[in-house]
C-alpha atoms as one frame of an Amber mdcrd trajectory, in Angstrom:
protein
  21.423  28.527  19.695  21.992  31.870  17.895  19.956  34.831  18.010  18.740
  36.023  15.190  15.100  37.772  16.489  14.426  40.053  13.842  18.171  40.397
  12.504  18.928  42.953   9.674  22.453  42.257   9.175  23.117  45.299   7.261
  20.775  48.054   6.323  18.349  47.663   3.310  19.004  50.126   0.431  15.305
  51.167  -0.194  12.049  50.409   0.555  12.033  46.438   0.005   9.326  45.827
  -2.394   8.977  42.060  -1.969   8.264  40.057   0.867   9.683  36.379   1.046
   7.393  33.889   3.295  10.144  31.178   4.481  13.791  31.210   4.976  14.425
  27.603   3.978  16.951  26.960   1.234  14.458  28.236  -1.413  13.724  31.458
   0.609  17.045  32.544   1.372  17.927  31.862  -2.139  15.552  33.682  -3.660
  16.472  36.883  -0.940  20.179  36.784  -1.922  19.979  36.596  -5.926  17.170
  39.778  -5.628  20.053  41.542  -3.316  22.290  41.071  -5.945  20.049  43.005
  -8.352  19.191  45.480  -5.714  15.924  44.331  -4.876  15.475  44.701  -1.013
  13.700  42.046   0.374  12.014  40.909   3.917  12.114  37.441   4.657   9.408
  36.372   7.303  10.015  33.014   9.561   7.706  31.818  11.529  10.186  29.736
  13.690  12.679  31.737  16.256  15.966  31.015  13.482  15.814  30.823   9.868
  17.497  27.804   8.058  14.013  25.966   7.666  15.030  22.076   6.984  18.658
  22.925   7.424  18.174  24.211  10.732  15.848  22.107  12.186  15.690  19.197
   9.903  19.055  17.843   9.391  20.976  17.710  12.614  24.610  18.766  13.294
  25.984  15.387  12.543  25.396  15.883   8.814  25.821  19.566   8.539  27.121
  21.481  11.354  25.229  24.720  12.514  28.652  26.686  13.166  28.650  26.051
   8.996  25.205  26.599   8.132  25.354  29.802  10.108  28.178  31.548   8.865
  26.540  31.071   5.162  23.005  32.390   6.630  25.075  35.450   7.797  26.680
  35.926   4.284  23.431  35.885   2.556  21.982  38.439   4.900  25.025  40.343
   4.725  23.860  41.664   0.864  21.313  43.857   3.041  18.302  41.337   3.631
  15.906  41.558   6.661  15.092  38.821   8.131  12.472  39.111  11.058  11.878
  35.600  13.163   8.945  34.507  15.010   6.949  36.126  12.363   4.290  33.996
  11.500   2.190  35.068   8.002  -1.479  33.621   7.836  -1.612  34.557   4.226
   0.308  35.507   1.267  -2.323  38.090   0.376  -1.699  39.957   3.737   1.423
  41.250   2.529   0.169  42.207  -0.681  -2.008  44.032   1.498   0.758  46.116
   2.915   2.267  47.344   0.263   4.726  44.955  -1.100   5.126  44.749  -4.899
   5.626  40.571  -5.018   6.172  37.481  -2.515   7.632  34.587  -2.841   6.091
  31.780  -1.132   9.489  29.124   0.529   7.476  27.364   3.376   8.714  24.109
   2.373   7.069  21.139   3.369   7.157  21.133   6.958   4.827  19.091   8.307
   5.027  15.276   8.770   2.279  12.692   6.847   0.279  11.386   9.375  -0.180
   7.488   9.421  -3.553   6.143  10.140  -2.919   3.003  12.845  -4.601   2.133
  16.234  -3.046   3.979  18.997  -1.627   6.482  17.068  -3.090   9.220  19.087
  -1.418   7.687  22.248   1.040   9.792  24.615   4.174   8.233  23.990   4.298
   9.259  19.689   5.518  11.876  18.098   6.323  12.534  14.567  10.008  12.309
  13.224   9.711  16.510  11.929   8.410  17.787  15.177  10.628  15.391  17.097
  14.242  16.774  15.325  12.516  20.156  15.049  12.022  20.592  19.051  15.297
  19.142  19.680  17.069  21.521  17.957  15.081  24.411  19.219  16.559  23.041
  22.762  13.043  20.818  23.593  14.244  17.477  22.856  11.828  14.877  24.283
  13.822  13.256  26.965  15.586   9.794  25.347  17.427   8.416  27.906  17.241
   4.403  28.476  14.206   4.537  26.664  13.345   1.569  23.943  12.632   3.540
  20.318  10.901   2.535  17.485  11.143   4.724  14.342   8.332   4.041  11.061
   9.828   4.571   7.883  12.470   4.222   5.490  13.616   8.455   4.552  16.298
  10.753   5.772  13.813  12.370   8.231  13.432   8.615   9.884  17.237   7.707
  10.108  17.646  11.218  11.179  15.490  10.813  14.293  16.858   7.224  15.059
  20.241   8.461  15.090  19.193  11.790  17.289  17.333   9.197  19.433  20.855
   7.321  19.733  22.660   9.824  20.949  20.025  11.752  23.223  20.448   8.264
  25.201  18.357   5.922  23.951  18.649   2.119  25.219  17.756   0.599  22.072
  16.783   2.398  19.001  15.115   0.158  16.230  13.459   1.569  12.607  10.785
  -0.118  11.251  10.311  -0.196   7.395   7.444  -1.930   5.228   9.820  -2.526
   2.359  13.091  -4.048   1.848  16.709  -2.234   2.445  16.992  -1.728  -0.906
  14.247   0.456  -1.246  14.722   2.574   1.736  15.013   6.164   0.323  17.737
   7.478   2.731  20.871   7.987   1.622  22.591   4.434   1.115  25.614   5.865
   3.686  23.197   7.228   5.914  21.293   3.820   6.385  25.015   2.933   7.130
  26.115   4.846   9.453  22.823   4.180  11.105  24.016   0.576  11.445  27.499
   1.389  12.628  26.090   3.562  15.501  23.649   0.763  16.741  20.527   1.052
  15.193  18.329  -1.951  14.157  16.495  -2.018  11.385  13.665  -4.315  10.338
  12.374  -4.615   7.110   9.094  -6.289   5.692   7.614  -4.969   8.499   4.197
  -3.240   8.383   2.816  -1.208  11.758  -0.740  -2.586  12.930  -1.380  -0.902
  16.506   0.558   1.205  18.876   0.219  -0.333  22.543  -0.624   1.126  25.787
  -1.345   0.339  29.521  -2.473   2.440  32.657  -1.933   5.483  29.780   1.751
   5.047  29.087   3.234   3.604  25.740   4.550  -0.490  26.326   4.992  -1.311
  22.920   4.087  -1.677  19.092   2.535  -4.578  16.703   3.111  -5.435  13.298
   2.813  -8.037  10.836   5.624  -9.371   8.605   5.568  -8.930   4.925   6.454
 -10.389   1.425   6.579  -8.316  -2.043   3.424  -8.671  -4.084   2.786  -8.032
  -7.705   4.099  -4.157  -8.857   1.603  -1.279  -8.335   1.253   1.607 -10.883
   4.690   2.928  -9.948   6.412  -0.138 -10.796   7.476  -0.861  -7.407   6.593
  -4.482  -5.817   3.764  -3.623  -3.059   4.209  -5.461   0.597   2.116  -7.749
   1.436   1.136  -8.792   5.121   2.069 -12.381   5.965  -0.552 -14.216   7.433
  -0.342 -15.098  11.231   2.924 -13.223  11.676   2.026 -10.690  14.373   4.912
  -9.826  16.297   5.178  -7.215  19.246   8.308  -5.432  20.052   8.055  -3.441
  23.374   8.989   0.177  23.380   8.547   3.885  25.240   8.104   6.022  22.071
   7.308   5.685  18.787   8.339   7.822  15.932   6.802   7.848  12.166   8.556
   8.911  10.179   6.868   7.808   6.333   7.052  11.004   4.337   6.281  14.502
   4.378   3.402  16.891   3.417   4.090  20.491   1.383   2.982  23.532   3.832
   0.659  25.666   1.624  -1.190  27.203   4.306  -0.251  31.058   3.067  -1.324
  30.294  -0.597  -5.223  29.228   1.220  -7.213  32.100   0.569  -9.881  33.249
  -1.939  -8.890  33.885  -5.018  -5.131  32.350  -4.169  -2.798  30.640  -5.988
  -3.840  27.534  -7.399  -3.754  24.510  -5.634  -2.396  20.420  -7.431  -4.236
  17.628  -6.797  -0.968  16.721  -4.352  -1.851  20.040  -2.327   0.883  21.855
  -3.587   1.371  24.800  -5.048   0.466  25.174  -9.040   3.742  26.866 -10.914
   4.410  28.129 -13.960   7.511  25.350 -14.452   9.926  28.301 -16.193   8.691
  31.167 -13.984   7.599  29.353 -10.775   5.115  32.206 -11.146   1.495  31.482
  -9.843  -1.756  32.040 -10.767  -1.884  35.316  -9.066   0.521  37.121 -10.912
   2.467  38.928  -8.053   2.776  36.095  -6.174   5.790  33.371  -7.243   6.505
  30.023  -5.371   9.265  27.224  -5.259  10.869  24.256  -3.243   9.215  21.757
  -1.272   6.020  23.441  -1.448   5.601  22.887  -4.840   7.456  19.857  -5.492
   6.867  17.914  -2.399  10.246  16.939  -0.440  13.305  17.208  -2.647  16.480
  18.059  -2.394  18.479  21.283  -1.031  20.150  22.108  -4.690  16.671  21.983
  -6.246  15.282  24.576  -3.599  17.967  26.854  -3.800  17.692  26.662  -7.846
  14.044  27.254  -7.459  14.812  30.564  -5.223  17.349  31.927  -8.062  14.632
  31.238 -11.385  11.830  32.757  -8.424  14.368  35.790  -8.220  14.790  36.238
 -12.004  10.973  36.294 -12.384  10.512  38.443  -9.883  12.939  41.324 -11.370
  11.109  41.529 -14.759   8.088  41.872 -13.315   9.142  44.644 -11.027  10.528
  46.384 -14.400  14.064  44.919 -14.283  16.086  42.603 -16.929  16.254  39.874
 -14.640  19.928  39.631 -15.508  22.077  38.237 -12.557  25.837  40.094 -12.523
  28.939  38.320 -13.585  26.487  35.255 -14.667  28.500  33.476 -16.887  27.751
  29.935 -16.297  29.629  26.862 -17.446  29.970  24.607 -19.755  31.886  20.896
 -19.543  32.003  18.344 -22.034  30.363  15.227 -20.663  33.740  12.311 -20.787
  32.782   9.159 -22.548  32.420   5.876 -21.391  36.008   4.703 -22.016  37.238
   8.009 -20.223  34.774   7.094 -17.160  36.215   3.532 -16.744  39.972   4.743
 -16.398  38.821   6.856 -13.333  39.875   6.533 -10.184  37.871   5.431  -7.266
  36.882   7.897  -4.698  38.531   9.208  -1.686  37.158   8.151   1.461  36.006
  10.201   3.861  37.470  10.095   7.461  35.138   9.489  10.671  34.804  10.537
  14.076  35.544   7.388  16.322  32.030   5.507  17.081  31.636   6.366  20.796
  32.076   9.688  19.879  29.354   9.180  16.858  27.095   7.431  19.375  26.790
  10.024  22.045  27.218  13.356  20.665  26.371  15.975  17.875  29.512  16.718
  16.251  29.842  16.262  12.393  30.426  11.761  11.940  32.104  12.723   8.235
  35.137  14.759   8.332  36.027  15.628   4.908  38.916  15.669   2.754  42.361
  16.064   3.605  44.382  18.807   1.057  45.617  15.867  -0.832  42.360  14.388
  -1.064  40.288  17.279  -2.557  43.162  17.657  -4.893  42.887  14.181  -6.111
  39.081  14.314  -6.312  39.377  17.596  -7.987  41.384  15.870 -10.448  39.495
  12.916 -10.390  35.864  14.934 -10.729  37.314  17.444 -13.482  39.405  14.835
 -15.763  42.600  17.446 -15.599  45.902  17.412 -15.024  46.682  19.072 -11.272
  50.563  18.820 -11.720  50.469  21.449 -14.537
């Protein structure tokens, strides 16, 4: 794992005037676009290396640390500071110290707890803190052990498929609705299948089982869809008499995740949603405490990387006209493409596929499963993605 305790990559020109709590996707963003209008910055982590989700969330299968690193050390490169194992309590500490504005990026880093008998029991853990301590080099210890996984999301089929190759015997995922509706990424769900994994749908958790204080196995009732609920989605319902019990060692939910606002919790803070997460203006991402801006997961509950980093840039922007400054990003000169037409769409051709390590490989180690495009291949998708003429 690489050291980065309390890394400045390259001195700060001046003073930094804002501190940035976070260096997820939507941190670091927000750090490198005020660099590049010469606003200094300090980005605090609580955790020994930055990355947030990257780092510790998505494992090296799906995006390679080697990778992930070499772009942290870019970004930091523009003269950010970046101290680790920094824990904030509160944004209004830093205001405290001096610092003109802060930028709250803690993400949404902690896992939604699941309200079943024996959840409390030694033997559970949830899916976050599970891939989190694994990649901070505390992986709970996997091997020949029988896995159960609750839930449907990347963070689940994540954990299986860590659980898979930290040498589990059997590794199954449990999910209360059908395959169609799991929320992972559709080739995630299948590579999950190609490495081994089992997963049972229409399945809803009832009670976590133990004996003589060690985990032995989990219950839970088949289900059918019901009538749609307000979201328009057809609710499970719990077939009668249809208890089953599948022994296990260790059980891992893994149904969602819940925004960390913990810095924004003081009096007189930043105003809260009704979802506990942090209250935006939508254009500004500024607050109701004017020197204090927020974006990412902690404002829109889990999403995606793009949308973090975007939030980080706008968060920058907003952050350089209130500081005095234009809020004009250099050589910002955007693009514009002209959407092709159905007609054009059909005569497309069908995308590359992506090589694969071999499955024993997959199975039983970290390295990257996709392998990307050959030179010929990118061209062709370039081609494909752009509608232009590459031979020209």
């Amino acid at each position: 794992m690489k050291n980065y305790d309390r890394l400045t990559s390259k001195p700060a020109t001046g003073k930094p005037e804002v501190a940035i709590i976070g260096s997820g996707p939507a941190g670091l963003s927000c750090a490198y676009f005020l660099a590049l209008m010469q606003r200094p910055s300090v980005v605090f982590e609580k955790q020994p290396i930055p990355g947030g989700m990257l780092s510790l969330g998505i494992p090296e299968f799906r995006l390679p640390k080697e990778i992930l690193y070499k772009e942290i050390d870019f970004i930091l490169s523009h003269g950010i500071e970046l101290r680790t194992s920094s824990e904030v309590n509160s944004a209004k500490e830093l205001l405290d110290k001096g610092y003109k504005a802060v930028f709250i990026g803690s993400g949404a880093q902690q896992g939604k707890s699941i309200t079943i008998d024996g959840i409390e029991n030694q033997g559970v853990i949830d899916a976050l803190a599970f891939l989190r301590d694994r990649s901070l080099g505390k992986g709970l210890n996997c091997e020949g052990k029988k896995i159960i996984v609750l839930g449907g999301g990347n963070a689940a089929v994540d954990a299986a498929r860590c659980a898979m190759r930290l040498g589990a015997e059997k590794v199954t995922i449990l999910y209360r609705r059908t395959r169609e509706e799991m929320p992972a990424y559709e080739e995630e769900i299948e590579e999950a299948l190609r490495e081994g994994i089992e997963i049972v749908t229409l399945s809803i958790p009832t009670r976590i089982i133990s004996k003589n204080g060690c985990l032995t196995g989990i219950e839970f009732v088949r289900a059918e869809l019901g009538t749609a609920g307000e979201d328009g989605r057809r609710r499970p319902v719990p077939v009668s008499k249809s208890e089953t019990i599948i022994e296990c060692d260790i059980v891992i939910p893994g149904i969602g995740q819940v925004s960390s606002i913990e810095t924004a919790r003081f009096d007189e803070g930043p105003e809260l949603t009704d979802w506990n997460t942090i209250n935006v203006n939508p254009v500004t991402l500024a607050t109701s405490v004017p020197e204090i801006f927020s974006g990412g997961d902690c404002v829109t509950g889990p999403s995606t990387v793009i949308e973090a980093i975007a939030a980080g840039q706008r968060a920058a922007i907003s952050i350089d006209k209130l500081l005095g400054g234009s809020g004009t990003l250099p050589n910002d000169v955007g693009f514009s493409f002209t959407k092709p037409d159905d007609e054009e769409l059909a005569k497309a051709p069908p995308r590359a596929k992506e090589k694969t390590v071999r499955l024993k490989k997959q199975q039983r180690g970290f390295a990257e499963v996709i392998l990307g495009f050959g030179n010929k291949q990118a061209l062709a998708e370039a081609g494909r993605c752009l509608r232009c003429d590459l031979e020209k």
